[in-house]
C-alpha positions as CSV (number, residue, x, y, z in Angstrom):
1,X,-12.1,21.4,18.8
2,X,-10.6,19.2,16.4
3,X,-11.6,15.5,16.5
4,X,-7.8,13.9,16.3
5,X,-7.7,10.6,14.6
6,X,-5.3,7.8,15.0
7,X,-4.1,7.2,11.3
8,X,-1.1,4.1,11.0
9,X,0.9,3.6,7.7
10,X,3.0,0.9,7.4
11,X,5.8,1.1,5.6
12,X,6.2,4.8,6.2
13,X,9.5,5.0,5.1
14,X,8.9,4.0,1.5
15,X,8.4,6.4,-0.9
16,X,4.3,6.7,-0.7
17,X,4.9,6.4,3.3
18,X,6.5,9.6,3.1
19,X,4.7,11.3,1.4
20,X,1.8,10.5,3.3
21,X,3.7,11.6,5.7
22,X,4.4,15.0,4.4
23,X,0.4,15.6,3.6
24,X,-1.3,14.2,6.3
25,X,0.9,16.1,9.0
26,X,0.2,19.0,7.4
27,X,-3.6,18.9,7.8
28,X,-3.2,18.5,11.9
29,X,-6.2,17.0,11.8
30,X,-4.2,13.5,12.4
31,X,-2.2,11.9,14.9
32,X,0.1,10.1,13.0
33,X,2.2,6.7,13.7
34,X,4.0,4.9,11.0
35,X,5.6,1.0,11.0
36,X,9.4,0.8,10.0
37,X,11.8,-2.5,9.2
38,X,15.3,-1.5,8.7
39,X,15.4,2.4,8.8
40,X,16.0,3.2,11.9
41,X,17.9,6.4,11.5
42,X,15.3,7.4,8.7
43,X,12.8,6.3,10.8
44,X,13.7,8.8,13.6
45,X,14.3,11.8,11.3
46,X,10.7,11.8,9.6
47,X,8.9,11.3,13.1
48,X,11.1,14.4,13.6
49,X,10.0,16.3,10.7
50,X,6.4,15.0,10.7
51,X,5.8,14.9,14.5
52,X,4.4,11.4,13.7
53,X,4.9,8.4,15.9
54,X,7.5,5.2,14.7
55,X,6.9,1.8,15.5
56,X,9.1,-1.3,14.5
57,X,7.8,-3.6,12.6
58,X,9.8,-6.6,11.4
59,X,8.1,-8.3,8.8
60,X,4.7,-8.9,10.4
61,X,5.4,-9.0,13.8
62,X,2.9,-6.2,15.8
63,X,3.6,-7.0,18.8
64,X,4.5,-3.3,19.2
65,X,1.7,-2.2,18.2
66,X,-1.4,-1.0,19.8
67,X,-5.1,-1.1,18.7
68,X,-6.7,2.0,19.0
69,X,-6.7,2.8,15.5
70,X,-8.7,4.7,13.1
71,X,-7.4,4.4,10.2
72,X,-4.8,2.1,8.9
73,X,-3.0,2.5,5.5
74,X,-1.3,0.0,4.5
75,X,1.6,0.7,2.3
76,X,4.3,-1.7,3.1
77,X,5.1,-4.0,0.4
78,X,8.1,-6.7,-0.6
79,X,8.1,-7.3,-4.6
80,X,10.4,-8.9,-6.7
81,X,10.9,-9.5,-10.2
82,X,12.4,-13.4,-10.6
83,X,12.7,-15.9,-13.0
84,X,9.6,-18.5,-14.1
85,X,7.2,-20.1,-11.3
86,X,9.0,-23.2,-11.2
87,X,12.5,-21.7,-10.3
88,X,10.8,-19.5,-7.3
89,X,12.1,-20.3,-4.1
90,X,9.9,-20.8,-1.1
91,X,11.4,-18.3,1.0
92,X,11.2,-15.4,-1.4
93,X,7.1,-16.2,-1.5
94,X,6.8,-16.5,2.1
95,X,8.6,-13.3,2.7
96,X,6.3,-11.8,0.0
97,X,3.0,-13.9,1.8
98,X,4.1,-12.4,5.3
99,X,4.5,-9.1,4.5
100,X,1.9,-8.2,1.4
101,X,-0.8,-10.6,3.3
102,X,0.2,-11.3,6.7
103,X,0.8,-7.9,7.6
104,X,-2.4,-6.3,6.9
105,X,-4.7,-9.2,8.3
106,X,-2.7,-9.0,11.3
107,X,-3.2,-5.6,11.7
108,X,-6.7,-5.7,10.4
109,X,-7.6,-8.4,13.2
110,X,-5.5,-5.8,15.9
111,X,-7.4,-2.5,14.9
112,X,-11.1,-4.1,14.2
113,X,-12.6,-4.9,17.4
114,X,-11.6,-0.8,18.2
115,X,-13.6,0.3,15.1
116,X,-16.3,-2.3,16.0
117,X,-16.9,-0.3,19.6
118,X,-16.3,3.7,18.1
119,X,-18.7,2.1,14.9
120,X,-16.3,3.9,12.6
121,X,-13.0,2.8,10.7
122,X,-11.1,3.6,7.6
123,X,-9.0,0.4,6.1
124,X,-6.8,1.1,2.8
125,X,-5.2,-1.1,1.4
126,X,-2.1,-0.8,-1.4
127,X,-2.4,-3.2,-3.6
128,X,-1.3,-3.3,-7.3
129,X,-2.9,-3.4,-11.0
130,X,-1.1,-6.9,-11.2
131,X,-3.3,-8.0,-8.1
132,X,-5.9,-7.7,-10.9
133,X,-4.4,-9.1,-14.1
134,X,-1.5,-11.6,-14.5
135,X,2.1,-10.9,-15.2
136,X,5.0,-12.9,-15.7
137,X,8.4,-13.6,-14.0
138,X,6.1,-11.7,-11.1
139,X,4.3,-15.0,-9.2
140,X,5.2,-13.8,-5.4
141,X,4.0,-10.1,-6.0
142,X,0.8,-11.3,-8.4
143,X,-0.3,-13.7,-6.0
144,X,-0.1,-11.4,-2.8
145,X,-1.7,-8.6,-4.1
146,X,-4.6,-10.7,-5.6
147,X,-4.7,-12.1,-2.2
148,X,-4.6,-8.6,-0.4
149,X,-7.7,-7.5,-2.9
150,X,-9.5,-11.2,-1.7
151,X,-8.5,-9.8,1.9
152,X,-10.4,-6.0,1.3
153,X,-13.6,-7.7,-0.2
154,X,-14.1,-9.9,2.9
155,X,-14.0,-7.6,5.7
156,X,-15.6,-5.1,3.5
157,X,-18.7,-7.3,3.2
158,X,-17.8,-8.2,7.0
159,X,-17.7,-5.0,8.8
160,X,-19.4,-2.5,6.4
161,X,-22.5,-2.6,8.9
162,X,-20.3,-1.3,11.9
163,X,-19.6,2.0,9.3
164,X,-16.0,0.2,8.5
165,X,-15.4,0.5,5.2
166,X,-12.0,-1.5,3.3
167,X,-10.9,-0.7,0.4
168,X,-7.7,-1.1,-1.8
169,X,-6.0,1.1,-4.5
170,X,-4.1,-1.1,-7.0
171,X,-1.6,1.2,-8.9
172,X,0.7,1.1,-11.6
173,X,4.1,2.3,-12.1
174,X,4.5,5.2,-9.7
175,X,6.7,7.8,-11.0
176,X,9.8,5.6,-11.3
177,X,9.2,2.5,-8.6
178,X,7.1,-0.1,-8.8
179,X,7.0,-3.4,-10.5
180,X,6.9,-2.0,-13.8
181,X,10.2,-0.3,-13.3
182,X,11.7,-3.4,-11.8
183,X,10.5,-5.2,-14.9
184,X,12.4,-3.2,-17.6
185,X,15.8,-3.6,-15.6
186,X,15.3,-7.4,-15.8
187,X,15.3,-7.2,-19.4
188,X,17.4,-4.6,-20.3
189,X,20.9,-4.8,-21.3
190,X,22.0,-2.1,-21.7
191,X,21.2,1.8,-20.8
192,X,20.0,2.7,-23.7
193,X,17.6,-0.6,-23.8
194,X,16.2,0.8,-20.4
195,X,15.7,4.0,-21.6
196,X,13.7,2.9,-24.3
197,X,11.5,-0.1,-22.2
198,X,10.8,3.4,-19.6
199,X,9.3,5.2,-22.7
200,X,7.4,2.4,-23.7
201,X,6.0,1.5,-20.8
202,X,4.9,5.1,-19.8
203,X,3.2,5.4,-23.3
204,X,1.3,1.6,-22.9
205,X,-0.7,3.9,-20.7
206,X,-3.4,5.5,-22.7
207,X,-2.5,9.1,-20.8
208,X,1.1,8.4,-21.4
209,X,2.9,8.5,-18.5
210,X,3.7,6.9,-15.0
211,X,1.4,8.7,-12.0
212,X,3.0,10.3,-9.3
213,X,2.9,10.1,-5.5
214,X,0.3,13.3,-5.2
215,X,-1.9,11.1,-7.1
216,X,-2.2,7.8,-5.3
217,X,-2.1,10.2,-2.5
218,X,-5.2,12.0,-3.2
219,X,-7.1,8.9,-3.5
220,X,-6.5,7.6,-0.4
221,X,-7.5,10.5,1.2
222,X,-10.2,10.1,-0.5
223,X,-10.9,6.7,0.9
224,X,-10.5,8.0,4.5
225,X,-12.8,11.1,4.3
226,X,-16.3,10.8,5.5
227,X,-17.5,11.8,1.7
228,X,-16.1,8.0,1.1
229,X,-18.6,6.0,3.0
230,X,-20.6,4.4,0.5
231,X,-17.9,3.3,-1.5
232,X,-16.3,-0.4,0.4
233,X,-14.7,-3.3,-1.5
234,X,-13.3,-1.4,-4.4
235,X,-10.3,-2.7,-5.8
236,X,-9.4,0.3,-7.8
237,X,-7.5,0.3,-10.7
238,X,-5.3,3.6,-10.9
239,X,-3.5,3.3,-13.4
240,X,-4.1,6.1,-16.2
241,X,-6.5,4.0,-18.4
242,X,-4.0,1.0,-19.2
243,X,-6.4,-1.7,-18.1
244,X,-9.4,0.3,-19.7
């Protein structure tokens, strides 16, 4: 008999939710619950399609969710591309601290005492390549995600002796999202200005081109398979070479 683990994504109606989604319910090895904000209609036909389990989440409020968790993926994120540090608003970073920070420690604090007891867990984290490097006209993203990696390091050093491991995956541009993408509108123009920031962004990449879903995907699998366990408080760059 198959030993069914609990596996929760947040943000599973974003485009990496869903396709998490789509591979992980096809293994039925998993029993599957994802967190949702404002997509309630989407939200109901995925956990139709998937036969996985939605849960409301509103920024990072859990007080829907439950504990028993075994893995927890955390894919929700709020980004946006503004103007200079000085002209940031304070709402637009705390919106960015609640749910690109607050959201997984929350979770994190809900979930580990469970993992503590089965001496077993798997927590992922989605983080970015610009949680690792500065940007600009970025400060609310950059300084969540380096936060979020600060976050995975901890309670990987914390927890790693209960067999927990924590780990986050920091991509770049995935195939056409991402904070890469939302940079090029910002400065474009014009159409054919976007065009060309596109193909010079995808060939600042030493392989040449954005990644796609399948392969952020496959690492994260990765990072919850048992052939994972020595690896804990990687920050991993996966980004095709470009911060080589």
């Amino acid at each position: 008999m198959i030993n069914m683990k609990k596996v929760l994504i947040t943000g599973g109606t974003g485009a990496l939710g869903k396709k998490l989604l789509e591979v992980l319910s096809s293994k039925n090895q998993y029993d599957i619950y994802f967190t949702f904000n404002n997509s309630k209609k989407e939200a109901k036909v995925l956990s139709e399609k998937y036969h996985a389990h939605s849960i409301h989440v509103a920024g990072s409020d859990i007080s829907r969710v439950f504990k028993n968790f075994d893995i927890v993926i955390n894919a929700a994120g709020l980004g946006a591309f503004s103007g200079l540090t000085h002209s940031v608003n304070d709402e637009l970073m705390r919106k960015a601290f609640e749910v690109n920070l607050m959201l997984p420690f929350k979770l994190s604090k809900l979930v580990l005492p469970y993992m503590m007891k089965k001496n077993w867990g798997r927590i992922i984290n989605i983080s970015s390549i610009l949680g690792l490097i500065g940007g600009e006209y970025t400060v609310s993203y950059n300084t969540t995600k380096f936060a979020l990696n600060g976050l995975t390091k901890t309670m990987a050093k914390e927890y790693a002796k209960y067999n927990i491991t924590c780990n986050s995956i920091c991509p770049a541009a995935i195939g056409g999202e991402g904070m890469a993408i939302d940079a090029v509108k910002f400065y474009s123009k014009n159409v054919k200005e976007y065009k060309e920031g596109i193909k010079a962004y995808e060939q600042s990449a030493p392989i040449g081109r954005m990644a796609n879903l399948s392969e952020i995907v496959n690492v994260i699998l990765f990072f919850m398979s048992e052939e994972s366990s020595y690896i804990n408080g990687v920050c991993l760059p996966v980004d095709g070479g470009k911060l080589a």
